[in-house]
C-alpha positions as CSV (number, residue, x, y, z in Angstrom):
1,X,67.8,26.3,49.5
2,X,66.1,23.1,48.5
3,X,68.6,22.6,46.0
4,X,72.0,23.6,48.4
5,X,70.5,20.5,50.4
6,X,70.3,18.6,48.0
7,X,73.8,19.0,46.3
8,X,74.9,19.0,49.9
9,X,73.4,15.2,50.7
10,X,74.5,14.0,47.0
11,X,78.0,15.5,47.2
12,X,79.5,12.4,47.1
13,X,78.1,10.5,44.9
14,X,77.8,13.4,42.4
15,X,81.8,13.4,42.4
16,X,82.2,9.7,42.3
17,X,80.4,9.9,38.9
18,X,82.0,13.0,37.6
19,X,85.1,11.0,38.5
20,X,84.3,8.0,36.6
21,X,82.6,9.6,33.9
22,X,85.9,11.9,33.0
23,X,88.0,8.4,33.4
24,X,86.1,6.4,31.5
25,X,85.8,9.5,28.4
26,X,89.2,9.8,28.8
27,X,90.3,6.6,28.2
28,X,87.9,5.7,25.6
29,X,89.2,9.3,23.9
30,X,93.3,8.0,24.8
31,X,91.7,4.2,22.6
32,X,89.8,5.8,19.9
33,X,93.1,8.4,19.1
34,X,95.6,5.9,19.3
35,X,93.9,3.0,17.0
36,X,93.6,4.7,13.9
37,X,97.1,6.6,13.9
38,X,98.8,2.7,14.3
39,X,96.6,1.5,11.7
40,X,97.5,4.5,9.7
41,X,101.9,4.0,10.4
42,X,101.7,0.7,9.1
43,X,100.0,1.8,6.0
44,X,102.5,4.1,5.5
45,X,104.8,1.6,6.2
């Protein structure tokens, strides 16, 4: 039960960071994806 408290009193910020965490992944993954396949067009180019 000590740990249903706890998850219940952190809620919050728990999903604030789960939030910002999958942001910030994401758009670091959307960055990393989309650099290398523009270097690589103009290349080809």
């Amino acid at each position: 039960m000590l740990i249903v408290q706890i998850l219940l009193e952190f809620w919050p910020q728990l999903f604030i960071a789960a939030v910002g965490i999958f942001v910030g992944v994401r758009f670091a993954w959307d960055t990393i994806m989309n650099f290398p396949i523009e270097i690589e067009n103009d290349d080809w180019d």
